[in-house]
Structures are given as structure tokens and as C-alpha cells.
C-alpha positions as CSV (number, residue, x, y, z in Angstrom):
1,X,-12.2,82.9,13.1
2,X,-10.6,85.3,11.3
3,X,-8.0,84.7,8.5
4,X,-5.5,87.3,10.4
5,X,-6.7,86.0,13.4
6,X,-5.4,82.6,12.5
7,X,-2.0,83.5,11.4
8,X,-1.1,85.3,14.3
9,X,-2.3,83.3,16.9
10,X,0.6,81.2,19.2
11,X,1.8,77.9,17.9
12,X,2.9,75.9,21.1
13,X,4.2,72.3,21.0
14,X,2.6,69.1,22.5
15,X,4.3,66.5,24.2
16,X,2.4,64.0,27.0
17,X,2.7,66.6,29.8
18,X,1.4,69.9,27.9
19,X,-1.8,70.2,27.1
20,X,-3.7,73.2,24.9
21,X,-7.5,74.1,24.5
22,X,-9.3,73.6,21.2
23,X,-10.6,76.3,19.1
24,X,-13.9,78.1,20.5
25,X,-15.6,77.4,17.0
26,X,-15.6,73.4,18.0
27,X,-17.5,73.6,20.9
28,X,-18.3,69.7,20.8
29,X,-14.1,69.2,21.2
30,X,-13.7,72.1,23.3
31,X,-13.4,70.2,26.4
32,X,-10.2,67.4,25.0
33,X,-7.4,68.4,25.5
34,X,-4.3,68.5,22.6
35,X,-3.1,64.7,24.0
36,X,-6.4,63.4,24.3
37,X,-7.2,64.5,20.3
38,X,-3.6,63.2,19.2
39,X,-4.6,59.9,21.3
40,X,-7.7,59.9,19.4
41,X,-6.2,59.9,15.7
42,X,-3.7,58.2,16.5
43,X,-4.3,55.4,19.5
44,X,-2.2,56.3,22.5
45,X,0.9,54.0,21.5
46,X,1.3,55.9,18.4
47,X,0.2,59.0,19.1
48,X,3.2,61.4,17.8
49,X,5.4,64.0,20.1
50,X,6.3,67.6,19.7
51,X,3.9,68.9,17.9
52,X,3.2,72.9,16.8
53,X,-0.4,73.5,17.8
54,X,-2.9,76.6,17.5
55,X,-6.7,76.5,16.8
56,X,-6.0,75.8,13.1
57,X,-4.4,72.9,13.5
58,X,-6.5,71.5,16.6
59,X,-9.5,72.0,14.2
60,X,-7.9,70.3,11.6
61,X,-7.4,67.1,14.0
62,X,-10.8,67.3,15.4
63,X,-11.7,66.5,12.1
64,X,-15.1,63.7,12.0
65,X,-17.4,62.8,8.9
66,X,-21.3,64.0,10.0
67,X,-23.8,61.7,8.5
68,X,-26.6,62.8,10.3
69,X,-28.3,66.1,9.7
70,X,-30.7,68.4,11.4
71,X,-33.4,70.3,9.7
72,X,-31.7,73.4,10.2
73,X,-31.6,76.3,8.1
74,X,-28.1,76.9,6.6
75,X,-26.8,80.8,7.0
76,X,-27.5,83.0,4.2
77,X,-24.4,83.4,2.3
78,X,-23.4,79.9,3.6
79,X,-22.6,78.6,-0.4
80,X,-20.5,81.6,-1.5
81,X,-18.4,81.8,1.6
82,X,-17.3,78.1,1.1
83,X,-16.6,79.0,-2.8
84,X,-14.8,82.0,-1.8
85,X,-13.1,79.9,0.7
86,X,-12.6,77.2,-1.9
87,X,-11.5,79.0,-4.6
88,X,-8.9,80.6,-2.3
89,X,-7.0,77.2,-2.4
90,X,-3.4,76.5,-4.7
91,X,-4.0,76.1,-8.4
92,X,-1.4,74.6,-10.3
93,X,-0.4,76.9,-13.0
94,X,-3.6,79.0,-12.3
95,X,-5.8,76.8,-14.5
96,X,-8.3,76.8,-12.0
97,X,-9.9,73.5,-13.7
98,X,-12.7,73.0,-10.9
99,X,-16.0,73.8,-10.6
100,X,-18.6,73.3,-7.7
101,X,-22.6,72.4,-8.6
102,X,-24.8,73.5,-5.4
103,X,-27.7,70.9,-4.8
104,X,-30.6,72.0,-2.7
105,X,-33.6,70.2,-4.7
106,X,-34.9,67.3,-3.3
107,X,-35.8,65.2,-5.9
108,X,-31.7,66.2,-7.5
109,X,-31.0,65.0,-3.9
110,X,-32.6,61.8,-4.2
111,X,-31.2,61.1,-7.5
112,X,-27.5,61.3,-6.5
113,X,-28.6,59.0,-3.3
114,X,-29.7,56.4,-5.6
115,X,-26.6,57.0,-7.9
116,X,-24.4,56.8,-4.7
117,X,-25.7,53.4,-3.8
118,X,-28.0,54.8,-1.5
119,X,-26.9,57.1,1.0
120,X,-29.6,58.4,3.2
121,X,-27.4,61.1,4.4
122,X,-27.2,62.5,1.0
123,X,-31.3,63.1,0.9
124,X,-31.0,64.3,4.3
125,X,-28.7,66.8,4.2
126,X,-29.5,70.5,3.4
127,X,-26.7,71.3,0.7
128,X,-25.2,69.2,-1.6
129,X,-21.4,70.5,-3.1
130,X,-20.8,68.5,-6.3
131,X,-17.5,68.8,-7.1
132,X,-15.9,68.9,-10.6
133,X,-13.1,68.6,-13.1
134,X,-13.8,71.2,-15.3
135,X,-11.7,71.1,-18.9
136,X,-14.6,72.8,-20.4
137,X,-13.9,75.9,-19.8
138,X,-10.9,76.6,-21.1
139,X,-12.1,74.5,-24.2
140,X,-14.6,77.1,-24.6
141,X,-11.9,80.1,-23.8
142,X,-9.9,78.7,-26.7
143,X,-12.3,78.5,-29.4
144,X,-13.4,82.3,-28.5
145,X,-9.7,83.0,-28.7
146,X,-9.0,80.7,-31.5
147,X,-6.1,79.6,-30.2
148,X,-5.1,75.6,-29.8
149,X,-6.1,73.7,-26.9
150,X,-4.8,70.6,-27.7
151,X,-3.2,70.0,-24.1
152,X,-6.5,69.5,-22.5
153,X,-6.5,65.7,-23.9
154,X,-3.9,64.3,-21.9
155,X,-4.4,62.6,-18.7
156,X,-2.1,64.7,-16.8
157,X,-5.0,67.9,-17.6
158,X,-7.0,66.0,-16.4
159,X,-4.7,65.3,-12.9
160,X,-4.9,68.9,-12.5
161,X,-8.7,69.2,-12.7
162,X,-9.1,66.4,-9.7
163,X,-6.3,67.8,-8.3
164,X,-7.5,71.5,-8.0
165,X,-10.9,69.9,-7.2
166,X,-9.8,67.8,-4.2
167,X,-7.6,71.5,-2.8
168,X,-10.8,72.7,-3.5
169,X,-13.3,71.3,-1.5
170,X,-10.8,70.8,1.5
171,X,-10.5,74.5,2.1
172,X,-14.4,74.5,1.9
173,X,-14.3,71.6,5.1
174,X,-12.3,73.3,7.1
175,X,-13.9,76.7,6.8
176,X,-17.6,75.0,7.0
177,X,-16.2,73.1,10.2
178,X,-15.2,76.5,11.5
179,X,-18.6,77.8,11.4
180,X,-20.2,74.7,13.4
181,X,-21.3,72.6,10.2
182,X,-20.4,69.1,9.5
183,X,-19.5,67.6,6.2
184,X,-19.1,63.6,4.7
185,X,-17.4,63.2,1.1
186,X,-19.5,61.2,-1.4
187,X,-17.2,59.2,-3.5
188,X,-19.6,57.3,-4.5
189,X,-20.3,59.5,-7.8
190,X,-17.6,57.9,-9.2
191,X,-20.4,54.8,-9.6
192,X,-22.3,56.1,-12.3
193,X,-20.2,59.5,-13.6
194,X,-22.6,59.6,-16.7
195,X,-25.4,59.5,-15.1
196,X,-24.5,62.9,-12.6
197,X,-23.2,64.5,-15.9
198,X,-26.7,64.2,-17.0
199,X,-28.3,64.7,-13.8
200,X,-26.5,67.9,-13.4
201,X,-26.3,68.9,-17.1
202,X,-22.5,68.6,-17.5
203,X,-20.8,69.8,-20.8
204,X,-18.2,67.7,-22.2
205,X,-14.9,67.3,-20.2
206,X,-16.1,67.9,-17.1
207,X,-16.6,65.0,-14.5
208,X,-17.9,65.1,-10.9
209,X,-15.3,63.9,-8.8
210,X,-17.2,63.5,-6.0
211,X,-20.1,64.7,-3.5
212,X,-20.0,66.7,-0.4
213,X,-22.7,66.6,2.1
214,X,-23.1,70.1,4.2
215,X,-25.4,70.7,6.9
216,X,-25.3,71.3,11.0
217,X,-25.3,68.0,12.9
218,X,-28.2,65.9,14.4
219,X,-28.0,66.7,18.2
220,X,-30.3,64.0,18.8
221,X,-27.7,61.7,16.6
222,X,-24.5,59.7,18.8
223,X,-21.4,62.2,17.3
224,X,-18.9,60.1,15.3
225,X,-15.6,60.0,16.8
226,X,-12.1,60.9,15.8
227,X,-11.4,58.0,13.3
228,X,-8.2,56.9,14.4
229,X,-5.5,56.9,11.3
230,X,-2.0,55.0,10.2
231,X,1.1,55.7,12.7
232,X,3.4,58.6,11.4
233,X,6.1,55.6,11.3
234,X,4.2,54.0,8.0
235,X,3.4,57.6,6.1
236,X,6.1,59.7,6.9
237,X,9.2,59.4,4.4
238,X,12.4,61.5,5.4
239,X,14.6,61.6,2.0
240,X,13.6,58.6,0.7
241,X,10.6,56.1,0.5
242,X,12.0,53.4,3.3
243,X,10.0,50.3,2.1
244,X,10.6,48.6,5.2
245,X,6.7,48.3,6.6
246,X,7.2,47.9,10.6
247,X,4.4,45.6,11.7
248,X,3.8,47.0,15.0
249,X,2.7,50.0,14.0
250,X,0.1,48.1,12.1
251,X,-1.0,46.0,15.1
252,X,-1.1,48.6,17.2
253,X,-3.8,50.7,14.5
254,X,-6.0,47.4,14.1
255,X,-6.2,47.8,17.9
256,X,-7.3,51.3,17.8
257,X,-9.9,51.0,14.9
258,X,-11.1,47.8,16.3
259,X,-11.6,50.1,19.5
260,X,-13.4,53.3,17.2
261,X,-15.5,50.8,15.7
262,X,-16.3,49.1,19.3
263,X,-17.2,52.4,20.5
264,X,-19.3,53.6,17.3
265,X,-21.2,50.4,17.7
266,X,-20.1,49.5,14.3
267,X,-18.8,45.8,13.1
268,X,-15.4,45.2,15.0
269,X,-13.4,44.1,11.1
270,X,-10.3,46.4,12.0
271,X,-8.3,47.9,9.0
272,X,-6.6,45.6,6.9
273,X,-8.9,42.9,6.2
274,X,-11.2,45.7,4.8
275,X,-8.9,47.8,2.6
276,X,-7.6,44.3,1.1
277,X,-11.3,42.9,-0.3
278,X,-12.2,46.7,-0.8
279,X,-8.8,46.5,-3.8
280,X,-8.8,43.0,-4.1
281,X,-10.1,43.3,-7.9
282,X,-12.3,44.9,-10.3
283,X,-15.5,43.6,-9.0
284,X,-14.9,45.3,-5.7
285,X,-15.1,48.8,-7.3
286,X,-18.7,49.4,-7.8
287,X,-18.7,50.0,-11.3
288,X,-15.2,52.6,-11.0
289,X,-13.4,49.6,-12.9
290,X,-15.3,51.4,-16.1
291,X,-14.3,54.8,-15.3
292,X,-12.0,55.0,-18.5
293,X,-14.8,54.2,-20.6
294,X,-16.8,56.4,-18.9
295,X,-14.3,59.7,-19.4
296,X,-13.8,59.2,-23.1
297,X,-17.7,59.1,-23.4
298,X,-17.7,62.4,-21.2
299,X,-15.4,63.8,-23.9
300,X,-11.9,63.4,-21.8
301,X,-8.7,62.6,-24.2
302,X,-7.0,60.2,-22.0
303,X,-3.8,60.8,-24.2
């Protein structure tokens, strides 16, 4: 779909007794209606009313993690358009502190699985987008210039460079999704950060924040679902933070993981319990308790 296409199609609101098709490019969602999806993010009780939808923001809701790939040959072009599309994203200041490292070699493939703990999906799929906080090169742009670049040693440069990143490689999953490919982040990087530096040949200051796997979908794989997430009542703010934390809309999304997870065939361990033992202390981060040793020996201030 077109970028002009897109901005002038029709918003039109949801509530329970309206209903609006999904864009064409989704053809596995094209048959769900606007309730059923909100349903599916968000568990029926919770799912929220009135809201503006077009085929931008229907794609963005049908949003899944693919961990299973075919074989299948990736469109010519495939890598810049996601660039383009990445690059296109908001830059704070225009510092444009990210960079991308395209893996298609096997054996780099295999290397970042292992790094990542792992991840057969990682091996498997066709394309591999590292994605980077990149200081380096306007360290380099400076000592052409001559001029100071004293800035980039403070942690907030360093923000910006995982910020732009992260903008980055969203507008790159949303247009991928919009050509029919699939997509699952790779945090797991974080693990060993020196180790990708020297996998992938990484200057000082400049990290990989983490992976993203790219590739069409295994039709022979079960699709994931629509991973249900948090009511609107315990994210949204309006003016200030209210930290009042209403407990049924905490019971009621334990009930609708516990039912994704049910229905992926996964263990039935609901929310909480997980994301508590997954912070409950440094031994829980899979190495990421090091990572501010690990920056200052990739050359990052820290100041």
C-alpha cells in the first residue's frame, strides 16, 4: 500500500456493533473483523470502544511475532526498501545515530543463534537486520572536521542512538508486514554485546541493540496469534500518572494470556508470575546485568 494511499484512506470508528475489514496486504487476518482483532489484543472485557480505524491501524493491531520461516526467496530490493522505510522514521535532532548490519551468511547466522541463547528461528530465517547504536560516526565526522565531539560520552547520546534504533526498526515491521513477511525481535544480543561487535566487526561506540528476524512465514507452521496485551485502564495516563493500579484489569489479562497461551499450546503461567522472576534480580538477566561493563569496553562514555 501506498504511502498516499494510506493517508487518504477513511478512518471510521469501532464500537461492538460496527465492524471494518482488514487491510488486503494481511490476507491471514483478512477475514476478523475490527471487534474480533480489538478482542484479540485486548480479551473481550477489556477490549477498548471508539476507536479510529483504516488499514494502517488494523495492520498495526494484527500485529504477531513469526518464528517459523519458509525457504522462500525474499524480493529483490527487499533490504533497501526496509532501510528506506527505516530511515524514513523521527530522529531526534537529526543525528541519525542508527545503523542496520544485514545478515544472510549462514554460518554469521548461526553465530548470533548461539549468542542469542539458541534461537533456531534465527538460523532459519532468510535475513537477519542487526540493529545498532551508532556514535561512531559522527566521532569520525568530527575528527574530519576537527571540531569537538565531546557530547557523544554521555548516556543520554547514547538514549538517542537506541532510541533512533528502536523508531528504526519499527517502521521497517510494519512496512515488511505490509508486504506479506513476518518478523520476531531478537533481544537476546544484549547477552553477549562484545561478542556481535566482533562478530560483525563493530567500531567503537557502536552497540547492537538487538536482532530482527525477516522472512515469509511457514504455511506448514500453526500461525501465532494476536498476543493479548495490558488493559488501556493500566497504560493510559490522562494529565498525570494515576498510581492507583486497578486489579481487575489485571485479572481479567491473566485470563486472556492464560487463554493465548492455552490456545498456542504453550505452558498456561499467565503474566505476572513471569515478568516478576523474569526482574526479580540480576541473575535473571542473562548476562545484561554486565551491560555497563560491556559499553565502556565498546568505547561508550557513560558520563
Amino acid at each position: 500500500m501506498s504511502a498516499s494511499a494510506s493517508a487518504s484512506a477513511p478512518a471510521s470508528s469501532v464500537s461492538a456493533s460496527t465492524s471494518a475489514p482488514l487491510a488486503p496486504s494481511r490476507p491471514a487476518a483478512a477475514t476478523q473483523d475490527a471487534r474480533a482483532l480489538l478482542e484479540a489484543r485486548y480479551g473481550a472485557a477489556e477490549a477498548p470502544q471508539g476507536l479510529l480505524l483504516n488499514d494502517t491501524i488494523a495492520g498495526l493491531l494484527a500485529h504477531r511475532s513469526v518464528r517459523a520461516f519458509s525457504d522462500r526467496a525474499l524480493p529483490e530490493g527487499l533490504i533497501e526498501t526496509l532501510v528506506a522505510a527505516a530511515q524514513s522514521a523521527s530522529s531526534s535532532s537529526n543525528l541519525q545515530t542508527f545503523s542496520v548490519v544485514a545478515v544472510e551468511n549462514p554460518a554469521t547466522k548461526a553465530r548470533l543463534a548461539q549468542v542469542a541463547g539458541g534461537q533456531k528461528h534465527i538460523v532459519e530465517a532468510p535475513l537477519v537486520l542487526v540493529w545498532l547504536a551508532d556514535l561512531a560516526r559522527l566521532e569520525e565526522i568530527g575528527r574530519r572536521a576537527g571540531a569537538p565531539t565531546g557530547g557523544l560520552a554521555f548516556l543520554e547520546t547514547l538514549f538517542i542512538g537506541i532510541i533512533d534504533a528502536a523508531l528504526a526498526a519499527q517502521n521497517a515491521v510494519v512496512a515488511l508486514e505490509s508486504l506479506g513477511l513476518g518478523s520476531v525481535y531478537i533481544g537476546a544480543l544484549r547477552n553477549r554485546p562484545q561478542e556481535v561487535a566482533e562478530l560483525l566487526g563493530l567500531p567503537p561506540n557502536v552497540v547492537g541493540v538487538f536482532g530482527l528476524c525477516v522472512g515469509y512465514a511457514d504455511p506448514a507452521a500453526r500461525p501465532a496469534d494476536v498476543k493479548p496485551r495490558l488493559s488501556q485502564k493500566l497504560v493510559l495516563h490522562r494529565e498525570r500518572y494515576d498510581a492507583g493500579l486497578p486489579q481487575p484489569p489485571l485479572d481479567q489479562y491473566e485470563a486472556a494470556l492464560k487463554a493465548f497461551q492455552r490456545g498456542q499450546e504453550m505452558p498456561v503461567v499467565g503474566w505476572a508470575g513471569t515478568a516478576l522472576n523474569r526482574v526479580r534480580g540480576p541473575e535473571a538477566l542473562s548476562g545484561r546485568d554486565r551491560m555497563r561493563e560491556a559499553l565502556t569496553a565498546l568505547g561508550f562514555g557513560l558520563r
